[in-house]
N, CA, C and O atoms as CSV, one atom per row, in Angstrom:
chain,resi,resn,atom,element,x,y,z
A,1,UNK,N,N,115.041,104.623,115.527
A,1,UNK,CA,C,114.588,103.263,115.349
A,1,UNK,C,C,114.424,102.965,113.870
A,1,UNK,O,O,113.618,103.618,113.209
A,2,UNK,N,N,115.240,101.894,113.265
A,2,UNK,CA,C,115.057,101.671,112.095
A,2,UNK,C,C,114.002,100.303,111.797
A,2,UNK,O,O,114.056,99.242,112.420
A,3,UNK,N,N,113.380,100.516,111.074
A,3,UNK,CA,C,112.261,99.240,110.995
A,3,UNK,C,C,112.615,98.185,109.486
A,3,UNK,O,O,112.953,98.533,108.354
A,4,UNK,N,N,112.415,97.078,109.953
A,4,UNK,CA,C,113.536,96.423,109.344
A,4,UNK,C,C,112.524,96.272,107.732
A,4,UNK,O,O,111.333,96.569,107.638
A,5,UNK,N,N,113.404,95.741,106.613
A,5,UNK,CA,C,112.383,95.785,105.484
A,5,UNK,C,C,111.787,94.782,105.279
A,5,UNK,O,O,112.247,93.692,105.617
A,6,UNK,N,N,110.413,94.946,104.567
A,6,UNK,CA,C,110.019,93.742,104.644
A,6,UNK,C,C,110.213,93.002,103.093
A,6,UNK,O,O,110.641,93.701,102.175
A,7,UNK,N,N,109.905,91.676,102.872
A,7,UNK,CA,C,109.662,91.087,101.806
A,7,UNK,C,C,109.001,90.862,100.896
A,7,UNK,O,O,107.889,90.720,101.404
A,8,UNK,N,N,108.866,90.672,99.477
A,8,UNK,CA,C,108.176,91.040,99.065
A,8,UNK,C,C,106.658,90.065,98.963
A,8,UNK,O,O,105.740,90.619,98.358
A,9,UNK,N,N,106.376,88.613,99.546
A,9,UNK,CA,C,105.528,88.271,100.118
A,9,UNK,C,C,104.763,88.858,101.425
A,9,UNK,O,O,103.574,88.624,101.640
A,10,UNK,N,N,105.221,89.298,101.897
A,10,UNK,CA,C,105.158,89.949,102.893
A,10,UNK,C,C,104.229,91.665,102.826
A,10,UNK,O,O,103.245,92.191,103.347
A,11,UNK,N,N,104.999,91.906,102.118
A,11,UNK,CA,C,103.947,92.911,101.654
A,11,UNK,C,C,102.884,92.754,100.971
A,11,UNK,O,O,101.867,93.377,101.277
A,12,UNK,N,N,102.914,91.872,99.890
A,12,UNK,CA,C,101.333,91.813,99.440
A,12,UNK,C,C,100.732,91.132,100.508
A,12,UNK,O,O,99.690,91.703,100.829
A,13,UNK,N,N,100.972,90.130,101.194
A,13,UNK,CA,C,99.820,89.726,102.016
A,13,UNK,C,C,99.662,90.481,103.255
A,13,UNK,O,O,99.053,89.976,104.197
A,14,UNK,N,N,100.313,91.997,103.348
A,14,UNK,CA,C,99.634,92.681,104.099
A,14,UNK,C,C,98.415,94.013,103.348
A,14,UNK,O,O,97.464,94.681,103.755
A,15,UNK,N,N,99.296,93.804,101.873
A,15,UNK,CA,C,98.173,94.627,101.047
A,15,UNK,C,C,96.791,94.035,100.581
A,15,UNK,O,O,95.838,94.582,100.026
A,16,UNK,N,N,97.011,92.643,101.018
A,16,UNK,CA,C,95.514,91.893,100.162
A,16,UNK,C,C,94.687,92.161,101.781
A,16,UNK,O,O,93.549,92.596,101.961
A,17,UNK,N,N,95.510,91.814,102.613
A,17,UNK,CA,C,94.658,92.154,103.776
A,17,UNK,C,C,93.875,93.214,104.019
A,17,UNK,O,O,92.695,93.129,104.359
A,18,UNK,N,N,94.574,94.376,103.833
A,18,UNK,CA,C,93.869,95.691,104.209
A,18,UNK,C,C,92.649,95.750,102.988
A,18,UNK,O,O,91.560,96.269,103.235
A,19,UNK,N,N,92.920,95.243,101.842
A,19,UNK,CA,C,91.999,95.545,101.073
A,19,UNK,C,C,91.048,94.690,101.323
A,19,UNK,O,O,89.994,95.275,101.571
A,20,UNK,N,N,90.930,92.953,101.384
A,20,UNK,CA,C,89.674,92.753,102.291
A,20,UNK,C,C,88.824,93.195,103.292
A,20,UNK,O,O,87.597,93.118,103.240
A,21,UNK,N,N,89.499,93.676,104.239
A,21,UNK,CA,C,88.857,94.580,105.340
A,21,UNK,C,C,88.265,96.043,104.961
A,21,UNK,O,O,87.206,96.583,105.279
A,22,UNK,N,N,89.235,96.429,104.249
A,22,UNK,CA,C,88.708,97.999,103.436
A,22,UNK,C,C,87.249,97.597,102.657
A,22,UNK,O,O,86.106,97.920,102.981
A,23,UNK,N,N,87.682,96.831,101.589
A,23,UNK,CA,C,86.117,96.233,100.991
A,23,UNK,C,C,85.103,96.212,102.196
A,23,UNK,O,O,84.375,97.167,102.468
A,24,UNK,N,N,85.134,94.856,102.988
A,24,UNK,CA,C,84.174,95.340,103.982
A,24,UNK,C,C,83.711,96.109,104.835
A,24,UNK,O,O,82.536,96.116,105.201
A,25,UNK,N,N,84.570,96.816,105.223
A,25,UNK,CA,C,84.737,98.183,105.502
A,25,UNK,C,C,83.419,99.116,104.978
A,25,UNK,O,O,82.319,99.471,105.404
A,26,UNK,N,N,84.171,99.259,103.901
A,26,UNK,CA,C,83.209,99.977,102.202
A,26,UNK,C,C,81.616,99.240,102.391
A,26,UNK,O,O,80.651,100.004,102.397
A,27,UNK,N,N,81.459,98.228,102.494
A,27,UNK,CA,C,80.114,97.329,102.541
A,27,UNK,C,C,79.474,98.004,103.349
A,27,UNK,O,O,78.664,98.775,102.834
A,28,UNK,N,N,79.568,97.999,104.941
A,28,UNK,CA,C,78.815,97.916,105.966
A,28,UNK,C,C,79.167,99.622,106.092
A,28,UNK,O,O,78.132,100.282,106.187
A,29,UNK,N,N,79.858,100.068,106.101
A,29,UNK,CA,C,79.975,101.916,106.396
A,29,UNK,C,C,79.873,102.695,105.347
A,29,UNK,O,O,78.946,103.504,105.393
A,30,UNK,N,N,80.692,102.704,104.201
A,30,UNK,CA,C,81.237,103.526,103.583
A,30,UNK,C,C,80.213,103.180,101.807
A,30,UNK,O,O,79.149,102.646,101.495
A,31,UNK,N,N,81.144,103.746,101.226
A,31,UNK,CA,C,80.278,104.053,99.427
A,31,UNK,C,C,78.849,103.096,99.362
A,31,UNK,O,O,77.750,103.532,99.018
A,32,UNK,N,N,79.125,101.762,99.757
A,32,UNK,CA,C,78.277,100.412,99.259
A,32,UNK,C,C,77.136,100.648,100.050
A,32,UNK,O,O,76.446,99.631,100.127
A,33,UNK,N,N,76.545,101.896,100.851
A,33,UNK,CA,C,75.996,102.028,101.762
A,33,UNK,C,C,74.650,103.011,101.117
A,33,UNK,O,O,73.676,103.454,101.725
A,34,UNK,N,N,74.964,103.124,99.893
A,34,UNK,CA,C,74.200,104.293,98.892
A,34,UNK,C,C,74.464,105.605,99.656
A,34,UNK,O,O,75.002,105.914,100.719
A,35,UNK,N,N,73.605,106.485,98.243
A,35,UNK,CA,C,74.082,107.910,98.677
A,35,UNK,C,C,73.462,108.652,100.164
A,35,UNK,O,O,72.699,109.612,100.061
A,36,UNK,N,N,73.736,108.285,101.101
A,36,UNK,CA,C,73.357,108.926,102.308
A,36,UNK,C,C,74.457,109.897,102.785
A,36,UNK,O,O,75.542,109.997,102.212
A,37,UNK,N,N,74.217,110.371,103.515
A,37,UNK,CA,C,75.169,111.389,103.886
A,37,UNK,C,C,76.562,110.761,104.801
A,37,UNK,O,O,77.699,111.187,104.599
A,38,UNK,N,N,76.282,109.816,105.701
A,38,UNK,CA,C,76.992,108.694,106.123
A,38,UNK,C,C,77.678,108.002,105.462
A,38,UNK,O,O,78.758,107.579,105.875
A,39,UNK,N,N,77.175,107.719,104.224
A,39,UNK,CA,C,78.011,106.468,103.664
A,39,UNK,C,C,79.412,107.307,103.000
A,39,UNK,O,O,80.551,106.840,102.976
A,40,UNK,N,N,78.941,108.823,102.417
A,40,UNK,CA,C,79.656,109.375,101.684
A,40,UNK,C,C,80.768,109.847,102.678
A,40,UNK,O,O,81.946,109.799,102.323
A,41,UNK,N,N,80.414,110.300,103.913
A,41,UNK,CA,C,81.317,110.799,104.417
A,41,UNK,C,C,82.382,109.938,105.430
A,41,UNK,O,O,83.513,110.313,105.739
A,42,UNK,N,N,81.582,108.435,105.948
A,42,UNK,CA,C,82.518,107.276,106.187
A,42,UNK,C,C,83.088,107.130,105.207
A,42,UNK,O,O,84.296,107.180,105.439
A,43,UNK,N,N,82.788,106.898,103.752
A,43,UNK,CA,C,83.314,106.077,102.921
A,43,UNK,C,C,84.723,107.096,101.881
A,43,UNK,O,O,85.479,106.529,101.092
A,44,UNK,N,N,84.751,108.397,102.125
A,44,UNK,CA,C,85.615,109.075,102.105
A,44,UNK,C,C,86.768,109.365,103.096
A,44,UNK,O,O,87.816,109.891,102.720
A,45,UNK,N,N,86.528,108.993,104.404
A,45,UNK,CA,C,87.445,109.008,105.624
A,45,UNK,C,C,87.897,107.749,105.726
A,45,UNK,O,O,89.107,107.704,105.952
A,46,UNK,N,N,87.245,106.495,105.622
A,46,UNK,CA,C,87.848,105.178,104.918
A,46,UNK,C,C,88.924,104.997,103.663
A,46,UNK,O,O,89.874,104.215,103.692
A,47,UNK,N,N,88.584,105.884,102.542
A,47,UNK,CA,C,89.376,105.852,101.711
A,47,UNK,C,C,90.666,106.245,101.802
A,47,UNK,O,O,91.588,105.852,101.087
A,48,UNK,N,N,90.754,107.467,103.191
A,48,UNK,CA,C,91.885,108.376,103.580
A,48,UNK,C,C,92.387,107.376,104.193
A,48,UNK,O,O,93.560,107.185,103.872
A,49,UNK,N,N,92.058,106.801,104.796
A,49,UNK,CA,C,92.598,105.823,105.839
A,49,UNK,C,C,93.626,104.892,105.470
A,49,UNK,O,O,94.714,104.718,106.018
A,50,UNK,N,N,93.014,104.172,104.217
A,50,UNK,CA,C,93.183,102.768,103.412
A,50,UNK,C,C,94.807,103.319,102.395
A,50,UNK,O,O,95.827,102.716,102.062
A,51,UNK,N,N,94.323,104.688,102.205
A,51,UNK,CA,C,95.771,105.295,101.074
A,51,UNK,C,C,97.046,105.569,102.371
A,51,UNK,O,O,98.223,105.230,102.257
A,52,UNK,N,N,96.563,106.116,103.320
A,52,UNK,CA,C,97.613,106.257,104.108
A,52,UNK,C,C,98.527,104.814,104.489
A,52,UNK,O,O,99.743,104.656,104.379
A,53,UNK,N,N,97.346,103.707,105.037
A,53,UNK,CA,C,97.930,102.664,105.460
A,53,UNK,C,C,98.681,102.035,104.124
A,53,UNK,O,O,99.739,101.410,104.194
A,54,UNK,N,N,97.797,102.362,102.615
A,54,UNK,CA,C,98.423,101.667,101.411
A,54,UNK,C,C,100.244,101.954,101.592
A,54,UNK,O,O,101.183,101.172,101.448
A,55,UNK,N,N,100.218,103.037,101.865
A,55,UNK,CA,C,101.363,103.934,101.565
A,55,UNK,C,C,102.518,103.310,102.436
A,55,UNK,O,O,103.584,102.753,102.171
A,56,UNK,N,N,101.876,103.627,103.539
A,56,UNK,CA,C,102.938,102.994,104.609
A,56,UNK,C,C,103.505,101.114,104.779
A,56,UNK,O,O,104.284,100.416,105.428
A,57,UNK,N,N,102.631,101.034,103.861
A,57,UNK,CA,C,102.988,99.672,103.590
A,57,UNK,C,C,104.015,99.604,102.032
A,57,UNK,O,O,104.939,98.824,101.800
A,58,UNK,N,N,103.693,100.246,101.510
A,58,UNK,CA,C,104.536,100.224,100.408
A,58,UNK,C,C,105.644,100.415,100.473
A,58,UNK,O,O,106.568,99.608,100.568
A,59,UNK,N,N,105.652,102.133,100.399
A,59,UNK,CA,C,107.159,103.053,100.737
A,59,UNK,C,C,107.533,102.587,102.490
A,59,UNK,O,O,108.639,102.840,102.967
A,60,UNK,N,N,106.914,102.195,102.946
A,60,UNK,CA,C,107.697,102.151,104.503
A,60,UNK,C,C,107.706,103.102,105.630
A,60,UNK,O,O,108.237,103.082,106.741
A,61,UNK,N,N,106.673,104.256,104.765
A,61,UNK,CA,C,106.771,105.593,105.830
A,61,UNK,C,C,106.259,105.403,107.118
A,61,UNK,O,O,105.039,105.246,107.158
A,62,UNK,N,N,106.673,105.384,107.846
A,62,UNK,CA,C,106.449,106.020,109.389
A,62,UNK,C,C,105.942,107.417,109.937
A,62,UNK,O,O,106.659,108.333,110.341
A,63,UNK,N,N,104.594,107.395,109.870
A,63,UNK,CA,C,103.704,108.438,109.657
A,63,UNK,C,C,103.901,109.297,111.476
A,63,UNK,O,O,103.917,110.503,111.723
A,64,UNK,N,N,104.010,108.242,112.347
A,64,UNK,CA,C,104.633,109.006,113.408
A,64,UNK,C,C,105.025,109.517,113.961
A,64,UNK,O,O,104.739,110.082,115.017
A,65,UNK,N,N,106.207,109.398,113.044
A,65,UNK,CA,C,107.692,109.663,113.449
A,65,UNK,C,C,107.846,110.825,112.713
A,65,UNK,O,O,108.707,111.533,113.234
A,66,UNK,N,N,107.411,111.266,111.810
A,66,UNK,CA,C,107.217,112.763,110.926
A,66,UNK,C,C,106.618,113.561,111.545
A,66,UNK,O,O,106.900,114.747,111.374
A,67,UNK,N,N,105.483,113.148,112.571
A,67,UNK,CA,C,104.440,114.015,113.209
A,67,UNK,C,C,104.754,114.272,114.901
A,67,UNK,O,O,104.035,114.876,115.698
A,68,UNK,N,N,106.140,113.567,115.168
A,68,UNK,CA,C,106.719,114.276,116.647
A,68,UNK,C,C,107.773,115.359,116.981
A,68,UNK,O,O,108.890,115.644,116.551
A,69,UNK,N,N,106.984,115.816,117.882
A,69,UNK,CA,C,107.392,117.151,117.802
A,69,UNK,C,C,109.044,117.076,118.132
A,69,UNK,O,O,109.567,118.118,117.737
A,70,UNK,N,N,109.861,116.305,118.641
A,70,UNK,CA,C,111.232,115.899,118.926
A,70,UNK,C,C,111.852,115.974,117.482
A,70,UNK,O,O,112.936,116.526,117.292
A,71,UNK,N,N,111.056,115.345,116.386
A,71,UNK,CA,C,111.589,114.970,114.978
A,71,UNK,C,C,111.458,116.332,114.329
A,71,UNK,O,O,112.473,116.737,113.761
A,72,UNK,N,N,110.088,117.326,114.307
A,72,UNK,CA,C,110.381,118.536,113.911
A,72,UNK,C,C,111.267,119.460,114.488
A,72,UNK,O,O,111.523,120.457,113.813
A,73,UNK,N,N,111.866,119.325,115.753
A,73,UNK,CA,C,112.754,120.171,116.226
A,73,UNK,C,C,113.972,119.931,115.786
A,73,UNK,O,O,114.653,120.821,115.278
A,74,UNK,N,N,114.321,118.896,115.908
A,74,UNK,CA,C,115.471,118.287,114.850
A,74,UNK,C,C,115.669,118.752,113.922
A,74,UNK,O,O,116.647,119.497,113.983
A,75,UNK,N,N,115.000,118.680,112.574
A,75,UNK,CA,C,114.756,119.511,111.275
A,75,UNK,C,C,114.532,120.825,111.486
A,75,UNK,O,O,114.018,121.367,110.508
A,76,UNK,N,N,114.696,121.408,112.244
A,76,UNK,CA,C,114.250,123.136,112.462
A,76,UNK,C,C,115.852,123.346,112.579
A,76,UNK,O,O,116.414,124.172,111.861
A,77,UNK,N,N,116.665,122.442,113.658
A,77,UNK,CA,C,118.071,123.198,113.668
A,77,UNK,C,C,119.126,122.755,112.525
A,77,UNK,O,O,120.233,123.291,112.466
């Protein structure tokens, strides 16, 4: 399955998106939450989150499709 490319409007207004939501995100769970043990450790699994989705929005990766086991068997032969 090839996923078609997107434009380049298109991509920032899916990157301004995630980062509004990430910000609030960050507010109510994560860093903005002071140093509790919660905030640090939402707000570090948020951050993982936000780079992965950054990514896949950028480069186009298909984080899925790397992680099925059909696709590693493929690459094994």
């Amino acid at each position: 399955m090839s996923r078609r490319r997107q434009g380049c409007l298109e991509g920032l207004l899916e990157l301004s998106i995630l980062n509004v939501v990430f910000d609030w995100l960050q507010k109510k769970f994560g860093f903005g939450r002071g140093l509790s043990c919660t905030g640090i450790g939402c707000g570090f699994l948020l951050l993982i989150i936000f780079l992965l989705m950054a990514c896949n929005i950028i480069f186009g990766t298909d984080w899925f499709h790397l992680t099925t086991p059909t696709s590693l068997l493929l690459r094994m032969m």
